[in-house]
MITOR-269063 format. One record per residue (C-alpha): x, y negated, z negated; residue number from 1. Coordinates in steps of 0.02 Angstrom, whole numbers, padded with zeros to 5 digits. Last residue first. Layout:
<loses>
+--------+--------+--------+-----+
|     c1 |     c2 |     c3 |   n |
+--------+--------+--------+-----+
|      X |      Y |      Z | NUM |
...
+--------+--------+--------+-----+
</loses>
This chain:
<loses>
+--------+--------+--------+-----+
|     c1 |     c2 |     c3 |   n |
+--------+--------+--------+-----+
|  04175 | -04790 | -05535 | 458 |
|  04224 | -04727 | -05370 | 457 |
|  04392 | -04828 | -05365 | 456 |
|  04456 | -04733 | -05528 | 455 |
|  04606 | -04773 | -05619 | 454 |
|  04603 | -04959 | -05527 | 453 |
|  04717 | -05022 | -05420 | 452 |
|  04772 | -05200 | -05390 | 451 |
|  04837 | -05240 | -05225 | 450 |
|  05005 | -05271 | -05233 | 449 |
|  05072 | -05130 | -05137 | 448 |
|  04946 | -05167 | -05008 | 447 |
|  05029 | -05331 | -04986 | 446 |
|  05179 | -05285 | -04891 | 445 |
|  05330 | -05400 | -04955 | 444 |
|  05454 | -05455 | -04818 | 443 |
|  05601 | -05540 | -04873 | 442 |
|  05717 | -05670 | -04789 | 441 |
|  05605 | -05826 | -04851 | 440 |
|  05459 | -05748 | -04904 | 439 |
|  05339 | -05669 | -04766 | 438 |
|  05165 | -05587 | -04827 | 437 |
|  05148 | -05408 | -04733 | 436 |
|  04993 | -05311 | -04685 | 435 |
|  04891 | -05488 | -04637 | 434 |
|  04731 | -05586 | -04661 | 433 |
|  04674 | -05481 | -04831 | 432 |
|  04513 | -05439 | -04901 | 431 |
|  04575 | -05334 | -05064 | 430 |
|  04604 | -05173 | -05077 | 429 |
|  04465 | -05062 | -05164 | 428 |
|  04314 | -05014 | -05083 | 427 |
|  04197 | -04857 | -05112 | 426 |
|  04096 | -04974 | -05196 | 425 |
|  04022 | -05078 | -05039 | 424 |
|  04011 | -05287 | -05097 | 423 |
|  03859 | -05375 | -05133 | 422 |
|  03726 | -05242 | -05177 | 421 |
|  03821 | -05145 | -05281 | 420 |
|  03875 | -05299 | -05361 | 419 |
|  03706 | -05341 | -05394 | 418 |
|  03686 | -05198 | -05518 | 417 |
|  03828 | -05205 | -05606 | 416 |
|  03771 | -05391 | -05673 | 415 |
|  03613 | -05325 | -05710 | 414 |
|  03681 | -05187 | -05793 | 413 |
|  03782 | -05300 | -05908 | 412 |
|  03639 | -05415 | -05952 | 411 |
|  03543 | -05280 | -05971 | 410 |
|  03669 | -05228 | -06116 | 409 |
|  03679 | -05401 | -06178 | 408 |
|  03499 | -05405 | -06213 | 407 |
|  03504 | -05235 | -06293 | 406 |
|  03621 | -05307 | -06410 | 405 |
|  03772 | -05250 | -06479 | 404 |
|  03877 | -05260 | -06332 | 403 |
|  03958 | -05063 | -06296 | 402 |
|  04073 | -05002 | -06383 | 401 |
|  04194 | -04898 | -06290 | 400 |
|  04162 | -04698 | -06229 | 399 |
|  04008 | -04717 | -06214 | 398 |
|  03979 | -04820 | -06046 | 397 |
|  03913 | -04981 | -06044 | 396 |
|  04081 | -05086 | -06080 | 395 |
|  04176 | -04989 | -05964 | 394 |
|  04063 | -04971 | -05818 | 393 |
|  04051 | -05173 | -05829 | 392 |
|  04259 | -05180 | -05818 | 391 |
|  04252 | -05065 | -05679 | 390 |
|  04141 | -05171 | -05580 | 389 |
|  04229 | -05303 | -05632 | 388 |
|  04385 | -05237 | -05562 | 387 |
|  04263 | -05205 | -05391 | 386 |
|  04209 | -05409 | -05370 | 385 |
|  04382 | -05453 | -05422 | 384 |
|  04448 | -05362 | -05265 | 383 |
|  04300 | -05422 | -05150 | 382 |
|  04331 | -05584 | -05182 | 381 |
|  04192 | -05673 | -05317 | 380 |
|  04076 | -05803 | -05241 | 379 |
|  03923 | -05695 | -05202 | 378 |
|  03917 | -05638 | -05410 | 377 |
|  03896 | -05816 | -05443 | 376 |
|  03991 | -05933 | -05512 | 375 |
|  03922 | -05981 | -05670 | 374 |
|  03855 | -05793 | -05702 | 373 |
|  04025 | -05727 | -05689 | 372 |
|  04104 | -05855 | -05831 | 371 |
|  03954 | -05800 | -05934 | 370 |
|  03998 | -05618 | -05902 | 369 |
|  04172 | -05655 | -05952 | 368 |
|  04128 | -05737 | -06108 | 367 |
|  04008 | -05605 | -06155 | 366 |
|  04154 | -05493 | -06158 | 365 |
|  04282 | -05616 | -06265 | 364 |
|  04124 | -05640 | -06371 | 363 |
|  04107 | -05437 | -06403 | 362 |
|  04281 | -05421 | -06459 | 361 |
|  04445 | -05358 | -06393 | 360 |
|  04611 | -05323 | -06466 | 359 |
|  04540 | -05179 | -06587 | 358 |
|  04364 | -05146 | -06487 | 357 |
|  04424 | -05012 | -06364 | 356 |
|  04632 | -05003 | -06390 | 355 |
|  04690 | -04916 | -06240 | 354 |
|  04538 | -04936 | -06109 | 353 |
|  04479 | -05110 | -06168 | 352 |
|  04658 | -05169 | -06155 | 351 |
|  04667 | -05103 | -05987 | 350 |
|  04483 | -05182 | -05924 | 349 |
|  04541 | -05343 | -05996 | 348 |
|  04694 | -05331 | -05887 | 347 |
|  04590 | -05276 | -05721 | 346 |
|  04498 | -05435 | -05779 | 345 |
|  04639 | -05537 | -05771 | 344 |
|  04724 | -05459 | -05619 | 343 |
|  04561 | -05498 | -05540 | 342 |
|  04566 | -05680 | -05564 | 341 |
|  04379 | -05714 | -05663 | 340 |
|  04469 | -05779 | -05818 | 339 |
|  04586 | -05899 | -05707 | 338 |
|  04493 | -05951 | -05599 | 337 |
|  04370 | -06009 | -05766 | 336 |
|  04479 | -06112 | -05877 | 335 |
|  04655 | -06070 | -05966 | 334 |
|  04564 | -06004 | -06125 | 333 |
|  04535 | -05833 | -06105 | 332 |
|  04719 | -05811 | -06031 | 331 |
|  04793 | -05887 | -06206 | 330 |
|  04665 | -05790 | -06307 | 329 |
|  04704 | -05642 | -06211 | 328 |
|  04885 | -05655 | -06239 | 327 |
|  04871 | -05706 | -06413 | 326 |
|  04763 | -05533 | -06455 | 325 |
|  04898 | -05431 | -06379 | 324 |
|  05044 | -05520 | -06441 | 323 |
|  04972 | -05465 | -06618 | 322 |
|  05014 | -05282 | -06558 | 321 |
|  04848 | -05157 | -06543 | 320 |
|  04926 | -05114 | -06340 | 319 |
|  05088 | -05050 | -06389 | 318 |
|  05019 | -04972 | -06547 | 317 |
|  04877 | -04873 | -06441 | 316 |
|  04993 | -04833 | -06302 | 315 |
|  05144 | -04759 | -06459 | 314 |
|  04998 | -04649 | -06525 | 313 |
|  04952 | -04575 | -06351 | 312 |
|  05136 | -04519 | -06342 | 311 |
|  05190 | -04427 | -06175 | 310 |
|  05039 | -04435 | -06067 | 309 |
|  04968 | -04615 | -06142 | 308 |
|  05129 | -04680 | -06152 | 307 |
|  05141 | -04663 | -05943 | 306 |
|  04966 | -04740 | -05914 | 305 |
|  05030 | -04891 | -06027 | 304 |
|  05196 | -04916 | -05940 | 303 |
|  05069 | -04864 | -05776 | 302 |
|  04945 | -04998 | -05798 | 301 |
|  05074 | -05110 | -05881 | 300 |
|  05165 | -05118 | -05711 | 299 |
|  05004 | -05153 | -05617 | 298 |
|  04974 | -05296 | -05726 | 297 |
|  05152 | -05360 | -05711 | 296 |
|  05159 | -05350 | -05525 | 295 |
|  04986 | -05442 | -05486 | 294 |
|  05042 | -05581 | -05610 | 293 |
|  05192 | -05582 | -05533 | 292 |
|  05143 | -05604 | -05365 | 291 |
|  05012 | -05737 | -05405 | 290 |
|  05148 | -05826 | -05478 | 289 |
|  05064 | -05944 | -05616 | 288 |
|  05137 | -05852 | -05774 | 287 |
|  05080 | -05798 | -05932 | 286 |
|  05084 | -05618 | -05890 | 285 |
|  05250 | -05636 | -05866 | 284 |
|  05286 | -05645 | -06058 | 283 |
|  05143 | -05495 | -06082 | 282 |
|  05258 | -05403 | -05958 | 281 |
|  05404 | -05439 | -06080 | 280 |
|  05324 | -05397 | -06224 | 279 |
|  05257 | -05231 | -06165 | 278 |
|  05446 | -05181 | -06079 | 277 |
|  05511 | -05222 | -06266 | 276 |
|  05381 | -05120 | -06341 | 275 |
|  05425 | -04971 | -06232 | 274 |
|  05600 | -04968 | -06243 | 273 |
|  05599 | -04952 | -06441 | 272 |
|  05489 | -04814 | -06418 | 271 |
|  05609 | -04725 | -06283 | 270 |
|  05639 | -04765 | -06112 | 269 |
|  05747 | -04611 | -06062 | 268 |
|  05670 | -04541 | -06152 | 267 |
|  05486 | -04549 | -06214 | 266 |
|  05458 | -04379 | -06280 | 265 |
|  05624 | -04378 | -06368 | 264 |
|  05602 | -04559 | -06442 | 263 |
|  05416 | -04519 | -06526 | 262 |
|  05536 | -04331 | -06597 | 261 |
|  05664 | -04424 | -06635 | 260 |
|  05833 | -04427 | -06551 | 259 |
|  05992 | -04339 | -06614 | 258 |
|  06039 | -04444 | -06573 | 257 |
|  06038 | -04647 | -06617 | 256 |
|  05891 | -04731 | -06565 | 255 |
|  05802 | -04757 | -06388 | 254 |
|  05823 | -04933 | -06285 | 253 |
|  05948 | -05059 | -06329 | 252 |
|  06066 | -04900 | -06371 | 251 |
|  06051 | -04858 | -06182 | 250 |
|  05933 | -04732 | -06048 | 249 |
|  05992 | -04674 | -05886 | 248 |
|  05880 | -04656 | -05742 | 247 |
|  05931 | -04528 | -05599 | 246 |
|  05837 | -04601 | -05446 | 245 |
|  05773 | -04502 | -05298 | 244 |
|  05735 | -04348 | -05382 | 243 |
|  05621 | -04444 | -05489 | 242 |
|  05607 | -04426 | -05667 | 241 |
|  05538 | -04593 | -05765 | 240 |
|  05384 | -04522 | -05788 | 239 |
|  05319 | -04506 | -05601 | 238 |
|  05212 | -04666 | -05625 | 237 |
|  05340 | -04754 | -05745 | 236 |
|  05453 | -04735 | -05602 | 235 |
|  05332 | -04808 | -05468 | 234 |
|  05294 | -04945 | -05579 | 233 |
|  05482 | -04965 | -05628 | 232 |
|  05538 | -05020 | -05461 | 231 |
|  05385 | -05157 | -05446 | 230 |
|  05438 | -05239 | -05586 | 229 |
|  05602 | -05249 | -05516 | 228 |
|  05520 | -05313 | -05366 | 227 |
|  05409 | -05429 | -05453 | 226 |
|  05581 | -05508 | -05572 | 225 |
|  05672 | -05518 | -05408 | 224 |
|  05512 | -05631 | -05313 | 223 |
|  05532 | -05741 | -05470 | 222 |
|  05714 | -05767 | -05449 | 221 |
|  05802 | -05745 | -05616 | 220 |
|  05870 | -05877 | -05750 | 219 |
|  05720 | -05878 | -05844 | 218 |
|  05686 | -05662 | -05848 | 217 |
|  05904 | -05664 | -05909 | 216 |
|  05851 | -05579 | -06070 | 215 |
|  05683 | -05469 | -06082 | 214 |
|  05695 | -05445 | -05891 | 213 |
|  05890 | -05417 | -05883 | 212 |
|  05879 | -05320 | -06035 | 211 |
|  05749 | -05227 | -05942 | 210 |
|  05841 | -05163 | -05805 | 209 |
|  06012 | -05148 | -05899 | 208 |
|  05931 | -05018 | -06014 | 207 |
|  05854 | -04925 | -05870 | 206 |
|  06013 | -04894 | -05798 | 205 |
|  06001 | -04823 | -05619 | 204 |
|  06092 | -04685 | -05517 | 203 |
|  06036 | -04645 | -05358 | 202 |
|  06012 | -04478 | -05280 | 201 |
|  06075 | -04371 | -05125 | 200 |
|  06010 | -04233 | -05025 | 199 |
|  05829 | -04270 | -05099 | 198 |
|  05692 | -04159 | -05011 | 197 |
|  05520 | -04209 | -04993 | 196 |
|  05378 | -04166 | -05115 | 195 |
|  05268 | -04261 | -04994 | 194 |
|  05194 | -04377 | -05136 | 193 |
|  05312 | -04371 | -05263 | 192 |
|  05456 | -04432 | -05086 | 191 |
|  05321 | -04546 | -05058 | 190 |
|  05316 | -04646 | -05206 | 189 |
|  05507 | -04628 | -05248 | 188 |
|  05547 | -04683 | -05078 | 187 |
|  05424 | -04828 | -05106 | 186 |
|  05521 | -04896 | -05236 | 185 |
|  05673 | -04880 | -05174 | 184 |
|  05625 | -04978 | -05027 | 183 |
|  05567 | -05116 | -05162 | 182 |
|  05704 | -05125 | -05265 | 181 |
|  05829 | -05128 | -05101 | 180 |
|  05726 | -05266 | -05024 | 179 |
|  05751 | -05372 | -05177 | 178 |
|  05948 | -05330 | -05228 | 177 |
|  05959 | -05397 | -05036 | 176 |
|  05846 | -05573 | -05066 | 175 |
|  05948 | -05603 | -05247 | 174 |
|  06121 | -05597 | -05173 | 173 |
|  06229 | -05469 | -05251 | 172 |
|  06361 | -05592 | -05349 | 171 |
|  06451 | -05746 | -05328 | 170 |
|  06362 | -05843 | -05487 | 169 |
|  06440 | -05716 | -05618 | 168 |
|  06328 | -05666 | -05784 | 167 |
|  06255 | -05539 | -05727 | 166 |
|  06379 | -05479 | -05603 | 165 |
|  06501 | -05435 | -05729 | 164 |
|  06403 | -05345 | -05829 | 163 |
|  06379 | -05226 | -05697 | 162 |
|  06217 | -05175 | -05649 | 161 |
|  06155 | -05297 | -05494 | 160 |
|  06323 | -05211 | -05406 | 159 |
|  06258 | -05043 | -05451 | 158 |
|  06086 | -05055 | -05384 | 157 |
|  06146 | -05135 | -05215 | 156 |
|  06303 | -05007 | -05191 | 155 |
|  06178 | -04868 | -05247 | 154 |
|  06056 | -04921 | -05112 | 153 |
|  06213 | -04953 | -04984 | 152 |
|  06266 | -04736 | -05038 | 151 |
|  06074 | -04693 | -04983 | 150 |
|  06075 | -04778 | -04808 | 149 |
|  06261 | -04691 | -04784 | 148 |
|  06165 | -04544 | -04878 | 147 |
|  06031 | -04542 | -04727 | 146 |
|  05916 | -04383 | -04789 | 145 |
|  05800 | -04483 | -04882 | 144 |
|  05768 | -04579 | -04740 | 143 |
|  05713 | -04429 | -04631 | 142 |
|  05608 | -04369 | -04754 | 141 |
|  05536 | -04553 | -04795 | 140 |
|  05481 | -04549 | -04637 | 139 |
|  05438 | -04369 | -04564 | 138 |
|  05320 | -04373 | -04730 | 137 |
|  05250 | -04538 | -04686 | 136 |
|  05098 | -04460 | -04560 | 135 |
|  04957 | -04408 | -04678 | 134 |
|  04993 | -04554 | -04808 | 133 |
|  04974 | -04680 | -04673 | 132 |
|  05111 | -04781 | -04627 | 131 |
|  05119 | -04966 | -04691 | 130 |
|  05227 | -04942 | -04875 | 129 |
|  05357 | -04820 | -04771 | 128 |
|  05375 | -04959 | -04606 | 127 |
|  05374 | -05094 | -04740 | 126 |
|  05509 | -05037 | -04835 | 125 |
|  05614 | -04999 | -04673 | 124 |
|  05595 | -05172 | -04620 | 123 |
|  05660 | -05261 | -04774 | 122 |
|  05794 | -05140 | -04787 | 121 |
|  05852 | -05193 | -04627 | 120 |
|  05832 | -05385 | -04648 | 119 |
|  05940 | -05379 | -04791 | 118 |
|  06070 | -05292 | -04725 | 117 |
|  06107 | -05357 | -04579 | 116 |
|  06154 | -05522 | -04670 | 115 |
|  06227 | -05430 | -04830 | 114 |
|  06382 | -05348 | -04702 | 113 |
|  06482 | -05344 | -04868 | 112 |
|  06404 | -05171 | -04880 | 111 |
|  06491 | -05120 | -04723 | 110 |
|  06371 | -05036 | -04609 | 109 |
|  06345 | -04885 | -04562 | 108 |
|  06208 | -04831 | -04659 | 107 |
|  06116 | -04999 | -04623 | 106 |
|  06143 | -04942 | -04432 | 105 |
|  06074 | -04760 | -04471 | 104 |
|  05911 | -04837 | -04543 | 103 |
|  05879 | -04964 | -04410 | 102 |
|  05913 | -04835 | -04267 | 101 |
|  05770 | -04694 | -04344 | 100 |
|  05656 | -04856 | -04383 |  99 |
|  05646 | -04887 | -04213 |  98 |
|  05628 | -04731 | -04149 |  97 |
|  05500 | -04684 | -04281 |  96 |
|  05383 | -04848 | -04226 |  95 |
|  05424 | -04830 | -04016 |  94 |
|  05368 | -04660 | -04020 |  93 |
|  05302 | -04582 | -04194 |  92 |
|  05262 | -04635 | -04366 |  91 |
|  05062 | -04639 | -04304 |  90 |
|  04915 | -04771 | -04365 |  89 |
|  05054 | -04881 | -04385 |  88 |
|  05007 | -04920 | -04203 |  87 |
|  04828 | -04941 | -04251 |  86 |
|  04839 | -05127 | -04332 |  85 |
|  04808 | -05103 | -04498 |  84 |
|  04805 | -05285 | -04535 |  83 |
|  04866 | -05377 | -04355 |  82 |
|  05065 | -05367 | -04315 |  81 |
|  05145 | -05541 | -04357 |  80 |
|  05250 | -05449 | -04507 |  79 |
|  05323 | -05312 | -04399 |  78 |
|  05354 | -05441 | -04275 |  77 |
|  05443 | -05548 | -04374 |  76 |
|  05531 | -05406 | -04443 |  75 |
|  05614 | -05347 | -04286 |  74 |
|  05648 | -05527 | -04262 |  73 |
|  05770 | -05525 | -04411 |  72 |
|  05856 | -05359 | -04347 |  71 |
|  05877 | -05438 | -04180 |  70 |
|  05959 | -05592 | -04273 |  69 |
|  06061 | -05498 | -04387 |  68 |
|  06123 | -05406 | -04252 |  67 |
|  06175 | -05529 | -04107 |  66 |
|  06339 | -05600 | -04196 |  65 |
|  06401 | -05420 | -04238 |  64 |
|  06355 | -05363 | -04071 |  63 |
|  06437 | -05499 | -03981 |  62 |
|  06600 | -05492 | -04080 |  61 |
|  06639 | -05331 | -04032 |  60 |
|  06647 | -05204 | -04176 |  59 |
|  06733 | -05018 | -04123 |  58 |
|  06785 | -04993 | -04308 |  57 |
|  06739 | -05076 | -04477 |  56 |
|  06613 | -04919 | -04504 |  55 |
|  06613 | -04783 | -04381 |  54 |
|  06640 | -04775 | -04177 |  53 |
|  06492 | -04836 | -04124 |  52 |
|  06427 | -04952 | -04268 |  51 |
|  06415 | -05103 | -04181 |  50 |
|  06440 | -05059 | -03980 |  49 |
|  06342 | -04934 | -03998 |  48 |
|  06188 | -04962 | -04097 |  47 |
|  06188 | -05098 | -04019 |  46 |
|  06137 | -05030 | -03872 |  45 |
|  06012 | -04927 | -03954 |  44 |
|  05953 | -05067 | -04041 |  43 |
|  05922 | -05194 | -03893 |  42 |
|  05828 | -05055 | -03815 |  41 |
|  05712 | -05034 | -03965 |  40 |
|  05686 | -05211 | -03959 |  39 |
|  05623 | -05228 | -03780 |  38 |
|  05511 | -05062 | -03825 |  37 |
|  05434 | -05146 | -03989 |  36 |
|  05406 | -05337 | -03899 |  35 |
|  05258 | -05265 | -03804 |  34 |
|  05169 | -05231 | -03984 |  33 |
|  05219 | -05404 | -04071 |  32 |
|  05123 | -05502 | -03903 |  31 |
|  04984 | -05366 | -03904 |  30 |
|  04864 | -05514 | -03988 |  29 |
|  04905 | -05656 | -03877 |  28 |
|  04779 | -05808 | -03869 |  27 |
|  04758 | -05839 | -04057 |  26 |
|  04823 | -05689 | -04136 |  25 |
|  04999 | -05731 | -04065 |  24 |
|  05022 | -05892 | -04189 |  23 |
|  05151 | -05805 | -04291 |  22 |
|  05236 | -05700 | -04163 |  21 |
|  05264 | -05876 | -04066 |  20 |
|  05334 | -05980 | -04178 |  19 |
|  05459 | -05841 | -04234 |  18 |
|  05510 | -05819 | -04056 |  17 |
|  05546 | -06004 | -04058 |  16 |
|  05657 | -05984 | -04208 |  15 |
|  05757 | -05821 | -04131 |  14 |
|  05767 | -05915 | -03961 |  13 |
|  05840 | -06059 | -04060 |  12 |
|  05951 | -05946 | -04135 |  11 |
|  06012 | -05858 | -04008 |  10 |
|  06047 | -06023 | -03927 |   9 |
|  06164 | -06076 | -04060 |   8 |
|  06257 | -05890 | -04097 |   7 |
|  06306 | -05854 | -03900 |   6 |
|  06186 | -05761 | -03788 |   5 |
|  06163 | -05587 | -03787 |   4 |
|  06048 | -05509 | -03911 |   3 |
|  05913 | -05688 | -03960 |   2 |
|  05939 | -05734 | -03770 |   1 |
+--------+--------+--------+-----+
</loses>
């Protein structure tokens, strides 16, 4: 019904399919996994009759009326699959065929076409972010290599770029601009990863990227502002040169040329750059949006992990900034769920790591173990359980100072201690009910959210 039948019924077959995938764990656990062939067969036929004979060509009216709506149960089901369910165990069969005839339709189509779009992207992001590292090299290889999928990126990108579509309400919409941060963002993961080869890359202005965040961050989609955060994680973690992007700097960002030497070694983001990206992430730091808050902590783990390689001085004046010490007064004071969140103490952990003692003092420690000690080591997730592990390492080991007393020192190791106990140290991701966490049209796999720290073994 949802591929052949006429737009009303389709849809109600589409919403009732929806239903269904959701509550499958209950009484039908293979329900998403004997859907994958059915769907696969709907593609390849459509793959036809849509996109047959080249772009705006060869369309009949059932196949551009069915495709959206096969593409959006395609992620249903990708979404409804159990947590590291086995069949992304392997990017081949069913999985690599279908993502092989997603990816060539979104090359083909017209980048007006937003409604096939956006469900597209959204399920080849979460195919690359839910295969195994061992097995995502044909993947993102064979991605990479689809410049019709490559040329809609750039269309996406340069679309949210222009000035004109920054401050005009009939521009990209929001959900697309979304998906296409957050497949680029694992493209540039992987394609580091597997050294893969880049036939054709995308061109990106940093300067816009974080205007837009320092600027326009009120007027902008909260689930935009985590995937653009998102974008420049995995650019900041490869030092802002990627084959798969080519990021231009601006005069909002470095100084006049020829550039200093602090300017040189950070380009294209430049000192200026940097302190503007810290202020802005200490900004969204502030906010309720679990997202968010998960996004801008990792993103000032690798803004700060990238200053560190290319200008130690610039981390340590980044992170020693007045806003610094208000920010962790602010969080510090906005009750206990908050202090013991783990992005929180992942984000003490940071500012212990770049500035030791400078922003933090021994109180704002012994507050946090006192905050712990209320609740109960047993109560904590497992992901807060392990950043306080690494937050406890910190503060005993030598390289930081250490509580003054020998009484808060036990303290300390008793604390470590009985979180060996509780939860197993080699883990770090949190405990979670599902791969992929469904919002509106976008699909956001949780794993890239998870908050990771420098060392899991620690």
């Amino acid at each position: 019904m949802v591929s052949t039948r006429e737009a009303p019924l389709a849809e109600r077959a589409l919403g009732v399919l929806q239903v269904l995938c959701h509550r499958q764990r209950h009484y039908e656990p293979g329900l998403c996994a004997q859907l994958g062939p059915a769907l696969l067969q709907v593609l390849q036929r459509l793959s036809v009759e849509n996109v047959g004979h080249g772009p705006g060509q060869g369309h009949t009216e059932q196949a551009v009326n069915s495709l959206p709506l096969v593409l959006k149960l395609l992620c249903v089901t990708q979404a409804s699959d159990l947590p590291l369910s086995s069949s992304y165990s392997k990017m081949d069969g069913v999985h690599f065929k279908l993502l092989y005839h997603v990816s060539n339709i979104a090359g083909r189509l017209k980048p007006t076409d937003t409604e096939s779009l956006l469900p597209a992207f959204s399920y080849l992001y979460c195919c690359l972010s839910l295969s195994p590292a061992h097995c995502s090299d044909r993947a993102v290889s064979m991605l990479l290599s689809n410049s019709g999928l490559m040329d809609q990126l750039q269309t996406a990108l340069s679309s949210a770029s222009s000035e004109a579509s920054l401050s005009s309400s009939a521009c990209l919409p929001s959900a697309l601009l979304c998906c296409s941060h957050l497949l680029l963002s694992s493209l540039i993961t992987l394609q580091h990863f597997h050294s893969a080869q880049v036939h054709r890359n995308i061109s990106w202005n940093l300067h816009t990227a974080v205007h837009r965040l320092l600027v326009q961050k009120r007027n902008t989609d909260n689930l935009l502002l985590v995937s653009y955060l998102r974008l420049l994680q995995a650019l900041l973690d490869v030092d802002l040169a990627s084959p798969v992007m080519c990021v231009s700097s601006g005069p909002g960002l470095v100084g006049p040329r020829p550039l200093g030497v602090e300017d040189g070694a950070l380009y294209p983001l430049g000192s200026r750059g940097s302190q503007c990206l810290s202020t802005v992430l200490s900004g969204l730091l502030l906010q309720k949006h679990e997202l968010l808050l998960r996004a801008s902590v990792s993103c000032l783990s690798s803004l700060l992990g990238f200053l560190q390689r290319k200008s130690p001085t610039t981390a340590t004046y980044v992170v020693c900034q007045p806003w610094s010490r208000f920010l962790l007064y602010c969080l510090l004071g906005s009750g206990e769920s908050c202090l013991l969140h783990p992005a929180i103490l992942r984000l003490i952990s940071l500012l212990l790591q770049h500035s030791s003692t400078a922003v933090l003092s021994e109180l704002d420690l012994l507050q946090v173990m006192e905050a712990v000690e209320r609740r109960g080591v047993k109560e904590l997730s497992q992901e807060a359980a392990q950043a306080l592990r690494l937050l406890l390492t910190q503060v005993l080991s030598s390289a930081v100072q250490p509580p003054t007393t020998e009484q808060h020192k036990q303290r300390a190791r008793n604390m470590l201690e009985s979180l060996g106990l509780q939860t197993p140290a080699e883990s770090c991701s949190p405990d979670l009910h599902s791969n992929i966490l469904r919002v509106g049209d976008v699909s956001i796999c949780l794993l890239d959210f998870s908050l990771k720290a420098d060392s899991c073994s620690s």
